[in-house]
C-alpha positions as CSV (number, residue, x, y, z in Angstrom):
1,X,-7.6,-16.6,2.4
2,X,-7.9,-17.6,5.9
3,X,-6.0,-16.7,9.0
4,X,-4.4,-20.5,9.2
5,X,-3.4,-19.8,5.1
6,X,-2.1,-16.3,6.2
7,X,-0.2,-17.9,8.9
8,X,1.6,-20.3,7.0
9,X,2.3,-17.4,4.3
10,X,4.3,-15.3,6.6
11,X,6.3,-18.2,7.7
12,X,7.2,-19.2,4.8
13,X,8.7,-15.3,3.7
14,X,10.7,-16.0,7.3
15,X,11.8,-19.5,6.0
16,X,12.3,-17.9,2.6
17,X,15.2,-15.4,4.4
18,X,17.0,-17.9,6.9
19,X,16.6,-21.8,5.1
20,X,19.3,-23.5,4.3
21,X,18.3,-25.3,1.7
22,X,17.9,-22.2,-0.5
23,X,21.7,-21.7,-1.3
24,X,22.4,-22.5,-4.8
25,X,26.3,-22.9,-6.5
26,X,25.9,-21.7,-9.7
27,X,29.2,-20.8,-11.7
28,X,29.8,-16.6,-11.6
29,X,29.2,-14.9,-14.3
30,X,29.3,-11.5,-14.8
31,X,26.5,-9.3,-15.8
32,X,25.9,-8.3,-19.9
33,X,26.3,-4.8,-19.6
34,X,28.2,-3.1,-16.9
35,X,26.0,-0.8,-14.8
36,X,25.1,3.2,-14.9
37,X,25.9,4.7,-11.7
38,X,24.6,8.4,-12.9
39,X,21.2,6.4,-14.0
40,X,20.3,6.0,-10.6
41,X,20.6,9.3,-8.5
42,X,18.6,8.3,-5.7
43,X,20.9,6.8,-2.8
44,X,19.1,4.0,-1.5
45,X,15.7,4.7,-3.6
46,X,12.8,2.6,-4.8
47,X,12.4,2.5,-8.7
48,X,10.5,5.5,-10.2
49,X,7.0,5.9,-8.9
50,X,5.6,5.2,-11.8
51,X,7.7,1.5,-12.3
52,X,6.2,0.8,-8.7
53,X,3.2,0.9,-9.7
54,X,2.8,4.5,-7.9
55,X,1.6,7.3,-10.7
56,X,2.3,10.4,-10.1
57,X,-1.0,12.5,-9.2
58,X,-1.5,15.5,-11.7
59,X,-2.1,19.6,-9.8
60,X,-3.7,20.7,-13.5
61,X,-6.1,22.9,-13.0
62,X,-9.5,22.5,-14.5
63,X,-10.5,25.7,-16.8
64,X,-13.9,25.6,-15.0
65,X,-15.6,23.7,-12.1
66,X,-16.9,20.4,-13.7
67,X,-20.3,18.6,-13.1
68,X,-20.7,16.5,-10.4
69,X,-19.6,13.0,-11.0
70,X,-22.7,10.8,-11.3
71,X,-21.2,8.2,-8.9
72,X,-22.4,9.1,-5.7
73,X,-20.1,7.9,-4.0
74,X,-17.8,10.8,-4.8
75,X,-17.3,13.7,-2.5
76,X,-14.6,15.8,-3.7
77,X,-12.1,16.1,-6.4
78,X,-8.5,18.0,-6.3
79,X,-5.6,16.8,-8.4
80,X,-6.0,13.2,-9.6
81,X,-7.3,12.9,-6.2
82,X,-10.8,11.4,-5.5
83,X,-12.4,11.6,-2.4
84,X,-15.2,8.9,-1.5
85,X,-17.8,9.2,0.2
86,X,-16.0,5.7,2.2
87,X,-13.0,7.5,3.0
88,X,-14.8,10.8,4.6
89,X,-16.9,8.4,6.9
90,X,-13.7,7.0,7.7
91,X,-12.2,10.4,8.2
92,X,-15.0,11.7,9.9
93,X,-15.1,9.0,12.3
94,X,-11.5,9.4,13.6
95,X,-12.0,13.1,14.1
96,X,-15.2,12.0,16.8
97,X,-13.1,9.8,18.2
98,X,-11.8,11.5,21.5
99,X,-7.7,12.1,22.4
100,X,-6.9,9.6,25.0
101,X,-3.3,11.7,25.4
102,X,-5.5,15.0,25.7
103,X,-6.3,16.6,29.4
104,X,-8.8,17.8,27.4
105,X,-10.2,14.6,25.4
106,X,-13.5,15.3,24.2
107,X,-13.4,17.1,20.5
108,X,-15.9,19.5,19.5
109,X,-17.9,17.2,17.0
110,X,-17.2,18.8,13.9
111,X,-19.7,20.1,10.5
112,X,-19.2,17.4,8.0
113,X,-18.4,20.3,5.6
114,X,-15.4,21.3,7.7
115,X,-14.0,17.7,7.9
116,X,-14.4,17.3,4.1
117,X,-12.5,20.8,3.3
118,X,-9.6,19.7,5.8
119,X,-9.7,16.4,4.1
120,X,-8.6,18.4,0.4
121,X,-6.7,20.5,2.4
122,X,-4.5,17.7,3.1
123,X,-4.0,16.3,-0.4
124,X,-3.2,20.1,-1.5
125,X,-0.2,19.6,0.9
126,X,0.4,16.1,-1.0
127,X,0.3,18.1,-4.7
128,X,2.7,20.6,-3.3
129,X,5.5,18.1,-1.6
130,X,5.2,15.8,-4.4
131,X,5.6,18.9,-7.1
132,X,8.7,19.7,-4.4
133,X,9.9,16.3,-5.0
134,X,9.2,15.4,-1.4
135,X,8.0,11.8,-2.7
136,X,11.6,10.9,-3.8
137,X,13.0,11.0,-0.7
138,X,15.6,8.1,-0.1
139,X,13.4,6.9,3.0
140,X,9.7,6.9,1.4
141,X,11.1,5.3,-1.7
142,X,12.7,2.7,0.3
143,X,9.8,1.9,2.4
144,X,7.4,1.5,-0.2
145,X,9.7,-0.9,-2.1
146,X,10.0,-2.8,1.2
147,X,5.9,-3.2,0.8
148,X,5.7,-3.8,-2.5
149,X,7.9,-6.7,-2.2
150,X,6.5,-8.0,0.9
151,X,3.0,-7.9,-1.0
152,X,4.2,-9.8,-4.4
153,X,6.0,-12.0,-2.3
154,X,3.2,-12.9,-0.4
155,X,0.6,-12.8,-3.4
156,X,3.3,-15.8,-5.2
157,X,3.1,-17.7,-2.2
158,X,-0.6,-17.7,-1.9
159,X,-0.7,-18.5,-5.7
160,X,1.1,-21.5,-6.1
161,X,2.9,-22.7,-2.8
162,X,-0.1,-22.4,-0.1
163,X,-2.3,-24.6,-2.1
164,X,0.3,-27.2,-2.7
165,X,0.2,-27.3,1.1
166,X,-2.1,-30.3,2.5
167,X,-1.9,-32.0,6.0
168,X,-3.2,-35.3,6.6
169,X,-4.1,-37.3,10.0
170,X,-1.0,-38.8,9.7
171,X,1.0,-36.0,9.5
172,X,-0.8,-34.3,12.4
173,X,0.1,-37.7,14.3
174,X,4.0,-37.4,13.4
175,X,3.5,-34.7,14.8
176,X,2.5,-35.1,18.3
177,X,4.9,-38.1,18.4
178,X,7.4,-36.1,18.2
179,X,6.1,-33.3,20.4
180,X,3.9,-35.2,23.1
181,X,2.8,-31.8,25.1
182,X,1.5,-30.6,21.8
183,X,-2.5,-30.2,21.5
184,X,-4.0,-31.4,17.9
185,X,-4.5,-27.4,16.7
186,X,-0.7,-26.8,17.4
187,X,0.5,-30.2,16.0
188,X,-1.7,-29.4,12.4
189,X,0.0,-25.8,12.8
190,X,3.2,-27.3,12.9
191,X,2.5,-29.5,10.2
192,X,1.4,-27.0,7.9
193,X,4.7,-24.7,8.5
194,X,6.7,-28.2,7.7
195,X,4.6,-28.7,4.4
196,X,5.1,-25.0,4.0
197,X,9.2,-25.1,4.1
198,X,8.9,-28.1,1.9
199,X,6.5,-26.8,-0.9
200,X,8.4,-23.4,-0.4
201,X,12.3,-25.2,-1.2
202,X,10.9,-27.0,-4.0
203,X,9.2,-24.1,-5.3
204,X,12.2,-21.8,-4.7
205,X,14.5,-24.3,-6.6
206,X,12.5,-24.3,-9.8
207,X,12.3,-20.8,-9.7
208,X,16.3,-20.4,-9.2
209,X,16.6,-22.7,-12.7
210,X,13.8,-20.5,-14.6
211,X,15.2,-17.5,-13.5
212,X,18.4,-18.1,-14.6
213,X,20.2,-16.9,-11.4
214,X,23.5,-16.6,-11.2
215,X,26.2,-15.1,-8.4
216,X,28.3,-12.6,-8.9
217,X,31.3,-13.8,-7.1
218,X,33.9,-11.7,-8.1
219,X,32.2,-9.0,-6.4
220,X,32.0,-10.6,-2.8
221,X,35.8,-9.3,-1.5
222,X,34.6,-6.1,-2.3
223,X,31.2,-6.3,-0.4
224,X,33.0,-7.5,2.6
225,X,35.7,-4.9,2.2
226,X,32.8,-1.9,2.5
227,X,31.3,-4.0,4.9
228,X,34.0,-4.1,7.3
229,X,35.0,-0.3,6.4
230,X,31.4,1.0,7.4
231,X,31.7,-0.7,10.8
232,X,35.3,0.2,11.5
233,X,36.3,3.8,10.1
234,X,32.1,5.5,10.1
235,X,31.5,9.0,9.3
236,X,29.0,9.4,11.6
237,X,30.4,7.5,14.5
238,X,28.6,4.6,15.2
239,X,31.2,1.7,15.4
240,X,28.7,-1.1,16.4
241,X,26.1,-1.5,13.1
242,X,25.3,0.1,10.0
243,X,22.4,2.1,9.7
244,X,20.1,3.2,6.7
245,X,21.6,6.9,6.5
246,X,25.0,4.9,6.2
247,X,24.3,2.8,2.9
248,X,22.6,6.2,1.9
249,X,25.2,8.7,2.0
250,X,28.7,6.6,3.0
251,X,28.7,4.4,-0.4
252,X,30.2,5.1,-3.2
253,X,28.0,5.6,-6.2
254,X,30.1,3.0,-8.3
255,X,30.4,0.4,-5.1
256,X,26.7,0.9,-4.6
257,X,26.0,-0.5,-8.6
258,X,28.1,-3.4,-8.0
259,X,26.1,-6.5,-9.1
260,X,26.0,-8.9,-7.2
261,X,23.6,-11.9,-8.7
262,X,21.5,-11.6,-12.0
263,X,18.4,-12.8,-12.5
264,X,15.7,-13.0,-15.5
265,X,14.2,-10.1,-14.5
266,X,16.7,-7.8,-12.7
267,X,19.6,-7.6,-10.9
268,X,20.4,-7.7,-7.3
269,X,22.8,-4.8,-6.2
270,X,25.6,-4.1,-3.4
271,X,23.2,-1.2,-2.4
272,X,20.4,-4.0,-2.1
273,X,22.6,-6.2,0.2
274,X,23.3,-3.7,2.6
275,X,19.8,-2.6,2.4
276,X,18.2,-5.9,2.9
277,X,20.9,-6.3,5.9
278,X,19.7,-3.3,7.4
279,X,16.2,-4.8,7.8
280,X,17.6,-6.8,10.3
281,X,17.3,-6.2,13.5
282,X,21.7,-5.3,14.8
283,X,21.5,-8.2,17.4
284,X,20.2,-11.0,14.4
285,X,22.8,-9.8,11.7
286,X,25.3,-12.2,10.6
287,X,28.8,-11.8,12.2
288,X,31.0,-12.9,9.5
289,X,30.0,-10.4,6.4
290,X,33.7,-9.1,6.5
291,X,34.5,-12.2,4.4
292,X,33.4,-13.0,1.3
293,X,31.9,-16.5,2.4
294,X,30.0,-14.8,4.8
295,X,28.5,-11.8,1.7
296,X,27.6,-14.8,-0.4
297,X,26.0,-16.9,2.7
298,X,23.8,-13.2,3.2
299,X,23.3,-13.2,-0.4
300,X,21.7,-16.1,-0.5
301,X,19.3,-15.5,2.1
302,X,18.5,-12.5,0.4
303,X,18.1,-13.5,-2.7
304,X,14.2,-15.5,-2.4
305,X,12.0,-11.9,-2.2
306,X,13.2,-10.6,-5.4
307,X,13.2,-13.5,-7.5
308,X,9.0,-13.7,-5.6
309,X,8.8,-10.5,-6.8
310,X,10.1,-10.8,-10.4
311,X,8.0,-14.0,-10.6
312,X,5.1,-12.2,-9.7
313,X,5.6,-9.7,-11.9
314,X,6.0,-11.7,-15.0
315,X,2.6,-13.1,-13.8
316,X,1.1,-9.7,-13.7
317,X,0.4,-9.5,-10.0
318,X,2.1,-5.9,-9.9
319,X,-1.0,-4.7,-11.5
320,X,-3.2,-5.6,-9.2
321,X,-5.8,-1.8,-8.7
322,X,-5.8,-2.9,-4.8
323,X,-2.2,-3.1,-4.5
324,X,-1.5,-0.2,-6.7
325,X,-3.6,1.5,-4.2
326,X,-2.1,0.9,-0.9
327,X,1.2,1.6,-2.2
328,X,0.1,5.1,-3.2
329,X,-1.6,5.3,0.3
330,X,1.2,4.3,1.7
331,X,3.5,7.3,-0.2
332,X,0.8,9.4,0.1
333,X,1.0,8.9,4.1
334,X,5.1,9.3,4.3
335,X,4.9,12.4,2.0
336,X,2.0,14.3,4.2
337,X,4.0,13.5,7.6
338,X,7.1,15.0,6.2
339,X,5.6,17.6,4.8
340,X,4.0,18.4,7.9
341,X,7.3,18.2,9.5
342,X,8.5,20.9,7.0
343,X,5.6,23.3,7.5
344,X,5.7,23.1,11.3
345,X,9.5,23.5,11.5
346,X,10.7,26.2,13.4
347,X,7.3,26.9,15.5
348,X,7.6,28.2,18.9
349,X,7.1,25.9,21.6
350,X,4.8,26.7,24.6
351,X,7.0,28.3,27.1
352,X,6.6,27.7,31.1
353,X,4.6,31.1,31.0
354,X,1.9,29.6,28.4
355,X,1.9,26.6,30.1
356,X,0.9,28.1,33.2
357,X,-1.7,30.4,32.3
358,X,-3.4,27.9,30.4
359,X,-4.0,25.6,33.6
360,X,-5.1,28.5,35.6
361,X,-7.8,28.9,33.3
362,X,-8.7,25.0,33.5
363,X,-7.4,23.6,36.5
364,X,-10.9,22.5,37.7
365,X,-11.6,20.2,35.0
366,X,-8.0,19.3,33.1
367,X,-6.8,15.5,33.5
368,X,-9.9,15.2,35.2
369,X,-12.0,11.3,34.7
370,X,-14.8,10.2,36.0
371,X,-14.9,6.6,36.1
372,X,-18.6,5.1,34.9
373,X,-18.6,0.9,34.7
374,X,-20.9,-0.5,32.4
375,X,-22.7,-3.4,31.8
376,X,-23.6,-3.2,27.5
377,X,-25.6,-4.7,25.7
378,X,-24.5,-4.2,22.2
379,X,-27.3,-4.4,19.5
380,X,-27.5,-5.6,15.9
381,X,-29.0,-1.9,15.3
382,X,-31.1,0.7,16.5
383,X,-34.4,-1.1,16.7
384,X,-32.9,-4.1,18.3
385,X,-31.6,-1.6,21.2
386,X,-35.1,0.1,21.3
387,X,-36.5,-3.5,21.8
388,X,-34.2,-4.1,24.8
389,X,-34.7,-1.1,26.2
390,X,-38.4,-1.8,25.8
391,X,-38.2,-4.9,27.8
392,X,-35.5,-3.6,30.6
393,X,-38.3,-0.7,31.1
394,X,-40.4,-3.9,31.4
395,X,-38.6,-5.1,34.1
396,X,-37.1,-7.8,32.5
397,X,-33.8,-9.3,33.9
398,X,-30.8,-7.2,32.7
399,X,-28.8,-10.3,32.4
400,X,-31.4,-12.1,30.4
401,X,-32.3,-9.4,27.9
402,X,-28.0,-9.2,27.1
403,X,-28.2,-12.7,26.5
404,X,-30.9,-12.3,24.1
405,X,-29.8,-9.3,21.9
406,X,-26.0,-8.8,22.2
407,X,-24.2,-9.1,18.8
408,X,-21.1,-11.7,18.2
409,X,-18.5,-9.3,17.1
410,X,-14.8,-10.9,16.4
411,X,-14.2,-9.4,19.9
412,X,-16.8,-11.8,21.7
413,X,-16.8,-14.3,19.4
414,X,-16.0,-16.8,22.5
415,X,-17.9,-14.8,25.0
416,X,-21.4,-13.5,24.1
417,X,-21.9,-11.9,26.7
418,X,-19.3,-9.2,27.9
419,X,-18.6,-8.5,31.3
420,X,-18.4,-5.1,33.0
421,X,-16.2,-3.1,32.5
422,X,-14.9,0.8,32.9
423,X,-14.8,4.1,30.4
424,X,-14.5,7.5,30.9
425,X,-14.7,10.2,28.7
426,X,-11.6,9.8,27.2
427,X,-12.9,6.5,25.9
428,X,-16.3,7.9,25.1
429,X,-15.8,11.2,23.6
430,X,-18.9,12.8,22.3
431,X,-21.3,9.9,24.0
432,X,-19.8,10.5,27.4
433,X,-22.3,13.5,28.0
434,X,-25.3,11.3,27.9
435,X,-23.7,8.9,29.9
436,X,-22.4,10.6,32.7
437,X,-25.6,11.8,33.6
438,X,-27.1,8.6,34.4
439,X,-26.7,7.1,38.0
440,X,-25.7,3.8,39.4
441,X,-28.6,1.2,38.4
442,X,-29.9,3.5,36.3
443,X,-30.2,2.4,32.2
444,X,-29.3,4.4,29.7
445,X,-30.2,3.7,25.6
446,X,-30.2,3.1,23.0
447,X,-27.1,5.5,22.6
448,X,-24.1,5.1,20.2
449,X,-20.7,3.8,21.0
450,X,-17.4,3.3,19.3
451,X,-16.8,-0.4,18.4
452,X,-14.3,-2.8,16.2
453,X,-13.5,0.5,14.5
454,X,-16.9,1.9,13.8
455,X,-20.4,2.9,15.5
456,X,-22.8,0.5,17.2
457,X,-26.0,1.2,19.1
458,X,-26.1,0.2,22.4
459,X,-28.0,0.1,25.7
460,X,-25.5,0.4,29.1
461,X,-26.6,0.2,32.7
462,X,-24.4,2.0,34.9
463,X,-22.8,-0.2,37.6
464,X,-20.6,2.4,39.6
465,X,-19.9,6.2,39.2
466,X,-16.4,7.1,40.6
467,X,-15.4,11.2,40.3
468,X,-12.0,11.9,39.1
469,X,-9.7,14.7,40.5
470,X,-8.1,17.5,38.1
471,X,-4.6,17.0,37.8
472,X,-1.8,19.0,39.9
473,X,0.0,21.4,37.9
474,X,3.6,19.2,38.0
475,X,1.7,16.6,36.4
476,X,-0.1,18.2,34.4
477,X,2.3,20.4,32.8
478,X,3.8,17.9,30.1
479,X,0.5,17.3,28.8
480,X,-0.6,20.7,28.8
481,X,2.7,21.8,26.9
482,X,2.0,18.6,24.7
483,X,-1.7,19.8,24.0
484,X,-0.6,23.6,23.2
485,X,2.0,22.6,20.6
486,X,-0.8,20.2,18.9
487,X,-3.2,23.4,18.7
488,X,-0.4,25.9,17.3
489,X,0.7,23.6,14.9
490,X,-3.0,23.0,13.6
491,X,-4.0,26.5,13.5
492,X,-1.0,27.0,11.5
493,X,-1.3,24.1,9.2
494,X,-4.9,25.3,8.7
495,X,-3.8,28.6,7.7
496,X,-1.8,25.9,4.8
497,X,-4.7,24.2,3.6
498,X,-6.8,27.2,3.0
499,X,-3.3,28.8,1.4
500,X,-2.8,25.7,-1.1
501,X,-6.6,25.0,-1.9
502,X,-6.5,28.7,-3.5
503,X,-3.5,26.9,-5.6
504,X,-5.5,24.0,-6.5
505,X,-8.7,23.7,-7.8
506,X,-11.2,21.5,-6.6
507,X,-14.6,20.3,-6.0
508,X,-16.3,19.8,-3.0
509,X,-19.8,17.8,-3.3
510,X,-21.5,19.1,0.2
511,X,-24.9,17.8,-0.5
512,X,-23.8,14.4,-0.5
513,X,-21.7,14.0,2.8
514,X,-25.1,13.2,5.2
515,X,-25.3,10.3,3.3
516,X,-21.7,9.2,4.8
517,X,-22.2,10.7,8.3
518,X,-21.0,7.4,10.0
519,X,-23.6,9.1,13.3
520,X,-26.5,7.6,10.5
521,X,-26.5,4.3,11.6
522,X,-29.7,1.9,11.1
C-alpha cells in the first residue's frame, strides 16, 4: 500500500468518527439476553488476551536444555519466547547508539553475549508480571484494544473501500475550480479524501443493514445522567472532563454493562461510550452529552470502528500472524515498563552529596562537546567507500567523488548530495573516537555511521573542529542526578534479570550472535 492509499485510509477512520451521514434511525430494540456484570471484572479492560489475539506465553520449564533449533536464525529461547537473531541486531544496535540526554553519552560498546543475556533477562521480567497478572491491568488491556481496532479498521478499509476509490482528470479539475490556489498534487489529494468519504458512507451503510444494528434508546437518559454526574459531583475532583481512571473506578458495574446498540457480532456498551469519549481530546468533546440526543448523536459517531472491526473479523483479518504479533509486542512493551516501575519503586534518589562528588570526579570532561562539521559521502557499502577514499587520496575533487558514490536514502531522495552539517559525540557514540582525531581538511574513511535506523559506511572530511566546555556545576547538576538514578536503577534491575533467569529456564545460542552483529556490514 502506498503512502497516497495510507493517506486516504486514515482519513477515512477520521471521517468514519465525525460524518454525518453515518447516523442511522433504526427502531430500539433491546438486547436478547440481559448482560453479566460479574462476567466482566476488569473495569475498563480489553477482552481476554487470548480473544485479542494475544496468547498468553507459557514459564514451563524444560526437564533438560534442548538442542539447538536448526533455524539459524534463533538465538535464544525462554518461555514461549523466541529470540531472533533480527531482534538482537536490533537490540544490539540501540545499546551502541549513544545517550543524547547523558553528560556522559558514549556507552561502553558492549559483548554481544552480554546484550543477548539482558535481552532474556527482560522477557524473565515479562513471565513474572504476566504470572502476577500485570498484563490485565485496566490500562494495557485498554490500549491494546485501542490498536487492535485501529489495525482491523484500517485492514477493512484497505480491503474493500480504498480500491473502490478512483480519481479521474475530471475530478482533479472540479477540484481546482473550486479551489483556484490549489496545485494538481493537492487538488488529486483532495479528490481522493472526497471519493474516500463517499466510498466510505456507502460502505458504512451496507454494513449498518448486514450487521443488523440497532440503538438502544432506552438506555440514552441514563448515559447522560452518568454523564452529567461524573462532571458535576467527581470523586477525584476534577469538575472540567472525565478521565480514564474515572470510567475505571467511578461507574457502576451494572451502569457500565448497559447496552447501548447491538450488532451481529457484539455489543457496544456504556463503558465503551465513555471510553471512546475519552479518546478525545477535552477541548473536541461534544458539549451536549448530558442529554440523551446528544449520547445517541456520540453514539453514532462511535459506532463505525466496531462494526470495521466485527466485519473484519468475520473476514478473518484478526488472524492475521503479523498483527497477532504487534499486539503482543505491544503488551509485552506496557507489561515490562510497569514492571520496571514496580521493581525500581522505592529506590533512593541521588542526594545533593552524590551529586556533587560525582562531578568532582568528572568535571573536566562532563556536558563537554566538541563540535566536528562534516562533509559525508555515504556509500552503498564498504568497498564503494574504499573506492572513494581511493580516489580522494588521488586528489580527486571532494565534491565530485560525493556526487559519484553517495547513496539515495529516503532522507536525500530529493537531494543527492547532502550538505554539511555538525555532530558530536553525542550523535556519534562509539565512531566519534576515530573522528575526533582527524583535523580540518583532513579525510577520514571508510568509517561506520548511524543512518535511517541502522549502519552505513561512510567517508567524512572534516570542515571545522570547534572544542566544547564542561558544564558548570548548576547546570550540570540535573543531568548528573538524572544520569545516577538511570545507573542505580540498572544495577538493580540487573541484579533482577540474573534473579529471574535462575527461575526460568532458557537457552542461549552464543555461537550464533556474530552473525547478527549489526558492526558486520558488507
Amino acid at each position: 500500500m502506498g503512502k497516497s492509499s495510507l493517506k486516504v485510509i486514515a482519513g477515512i477512520l477520521i471521517i468514519a468518527s465525525f460524518c454525518p451521514s453515518c447516523t442511522h434511525k433504526q427502531p430500539p430494540a433491546k438486547p436478547k439476553a440481559e448482560s453479566n456484570p460479574s462476567a466482566s471484572p476488569q473495569v475498563a479492560a480489553l477482552p481476554p488476551a487470548r480473544e485479542a489475539n494475544v496468547p498468553p506465553p507459557s514459564a514451563r520449564p524444560a526437564s533438560a536444555p534442548q538442542p539447538a533449533p536448526a533455524d539459524p536464525n534463533v538465538v535464544a529461547l525462554i518461555g514461549d519466547y523466541v529470540i531472533t537473531g533480527d531482534d538482537f541486531k536490533k537490540d544490539y544496535l540501540q545499546h551502541l547508539r549513544p545517550n543524547p540526554y547523558s553528560g556522559n553519552p558514549i556507552r561502553p560498546t558492549p559483548e554481544l553475549a552480554a546484550v543477548l543475556m539482558r535481552m532474556l533477562g527482560d522477557k524473565a521480567v515479562i513471565l513474572e508480571a504476566r504470572q502476577q497478572g500485570m498484563n490485565k491491568k485496566a490500562e494495557i488491556q485498554v490500549a491494546v484494544k485501542r490498536m487492535r481496532q485501529q489495525r482491523l479498521a484500517s485492514k477493512v478499509l484497505a480491503a474493500v473501500v480504498e480500491p473502490q476509490i478512483s480519481v479521474s482528470d475530471q475530478d482533479v479539475n472540479s477540484v481546482m475550480a473550486a479551489n483556484p490556489k490549489f496545485t494538481q498534487a493537492q487538488a488529486r489529494a483532495q479528490a481522493r479524501n472526497l471519493k474516500g468519504r463517499e466510498a466510505f458512507t456507502s460502505f458504512y451503510s451496507q454494513l449498518v443493514q448486514n450487521r443488523h444494528l440497532r440503538k438502544v434508546a432506552e438506555d440514552f437518559p441514563r448515559t447522560a445522567a452518568i454523564h452529567k454526574r461524573l462532571l458535576a459531583k467527581p470523586k477525584k475532583g476534577n469538575t472540567y472532563w472525565i478521565l480514564n481512571d474515572e470510567v475505571r473506578d467511578d461507574i457502576d458495574p451494572n451502569d457500565k454493562a448497559l447496552v447501548l446498540a447491538t450488532y451481529d457480532g457484539g455489543t457496544f456498551t456504556v463503558k465503551e461510550w465513555f471510553e471512546a469519549l475519552c479518546d478525545i481530546a477535552p477541548p473536541g468533546r461534544p458539549k451536549d452529552l448530558d442529554t440523551p440526543e446528544g449520547v445517541e448523536r456520540f453514539l453514532d459517531r462511535s459506532l463505525p470502528r466496531p462494526l470495521l472491526v466485527a466485519e473484519a473479523e468475520a473476514r478473518g483479518m484478526d488472524k492475521d500472524p503479523e498483527l497477532v504479533k504487534a499486539l503482543r509486542k505491544m503488551e509485552d512493551d506496557m507489561v515490562f515498563g510497569y514492571a520496571q516501575q514496580e521493581k525500581v519503586k522505592g529506590l533512593a534518589e541521588p542526594n545533593d552529596q552524590d551529586i556533587r562528588a560525582y562531578y568532582e570526579q568528572a568535571k573536566d570532561v562532563y556536558g563537554k562537546r566538541d563540535i566536528l562539521k562534516l562533509d559525508v559521502i555515504w556509500c552503498e557499502d564498504r568497498a564503494a567507500a574504499a573506492k572513494a577514499r581511493a580516489d580522494l587520496d588521488q586528489g580527486k575533487d571532494f565534491k565530485a567523488v560525493q556526487q559519484q558514490y553517495t547513496v539515495n536514502t529516503k532522507a536525500t531522495q530529493d537531494k543527492k548530495v547532502p550538505e554539511p552539517f555538525d555532530v558530536s559525540s553525542g550523535d556519534e557514540g562509539p565512531f566519534w573516537q576515530d573522528l575526533s582525531k582527524s583535523e580540518p581538511n583532513q579525510v577520514a574513511g571508510p568509517i561506520l555511521g548511524f543512518r535511517e535506523g541502522g549502519l552505513s559506511w561512510r567517508v567524512v572530511k572534516v570542515i571545522e573542529k570547534r572544542p566544547g566546555k564542561a558544564a558548570e556545576f548548576e547546570r550540570a547538576k540535573d543531568m548528573i542526578k538524572s544520569d545516577l538514578t538511570e545507573q542505580r536503577q540498572q544495577a538493580l534491575l540487573d541484579k533482577v534479570r540474573a534473579d529471574l533467569l535462575q527461575k526460568f529456564p532458557h537457552q542461549a545460542f552464543v555461537d550464533r550472535l556474530r552473525a547478527f552483529d549489526p558492526r558486520n556490514v558488507p
